[in-house]
N, C-alpha and C positions, 0 to 999 in steps of 0.2 A: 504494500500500500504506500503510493508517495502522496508525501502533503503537498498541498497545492495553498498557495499564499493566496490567492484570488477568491477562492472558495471557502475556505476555512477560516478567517481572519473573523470573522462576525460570530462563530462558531467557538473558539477562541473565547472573545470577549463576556463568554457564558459560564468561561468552565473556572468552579470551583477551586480552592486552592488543593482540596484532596484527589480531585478530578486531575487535576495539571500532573500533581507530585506521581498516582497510580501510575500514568500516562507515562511519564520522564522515567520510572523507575525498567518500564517496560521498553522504554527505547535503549537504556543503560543494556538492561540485560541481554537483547538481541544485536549489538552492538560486541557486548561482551563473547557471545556465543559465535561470532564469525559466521562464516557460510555466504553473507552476503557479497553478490557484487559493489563494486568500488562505488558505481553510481545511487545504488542502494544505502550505502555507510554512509555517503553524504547526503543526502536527503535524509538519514534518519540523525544524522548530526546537526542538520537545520532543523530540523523540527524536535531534539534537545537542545538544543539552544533557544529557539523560542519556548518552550516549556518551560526552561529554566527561569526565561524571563517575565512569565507569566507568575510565578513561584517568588520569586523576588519581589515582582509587586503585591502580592496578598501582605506578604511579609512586612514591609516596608509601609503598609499600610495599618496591619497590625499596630506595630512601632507607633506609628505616628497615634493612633486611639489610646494605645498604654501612656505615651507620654502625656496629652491630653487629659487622659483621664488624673494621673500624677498630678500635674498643673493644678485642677479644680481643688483636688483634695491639700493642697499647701497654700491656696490661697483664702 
């Protein structure tokens, strides 16, 4: 299965942070596991890379409501 940036980017913008991470873990392990052609390992390297990126921003978003919240409670 190749990702398709055109297709999936809206699809993407839905997926959960445990959605993303399942997803990234599965592209890790198929990665891991070999067998694929070259042009296969790089599409499934773009689409860990964007996973990852998706992952970071849950994250980072997270962050920013923990500190927020902090904020309220020392003021």
């Amino acid at each position: 299965m190749k990702w398709d940036p055109m297709t999936d980017t809206t699809k993407d913008e839905r997926l959960s942070y445990e959605q993303a991470r399942a997803e990234l873990a599965s592209v890790v392990e198929r990665l891991e596991a070999g067998g694929t052609s070259l042009e296969e390992s790089l599409a499934l390297w773009e689409r860990g890379e964007q996973l990852a990126g998706i992952c970071q921003r849950w994250l980072d978003g997270a962050r920013e409501r923990i500190d927020a919240a902090r904020q309220r409670t020392e003021d």
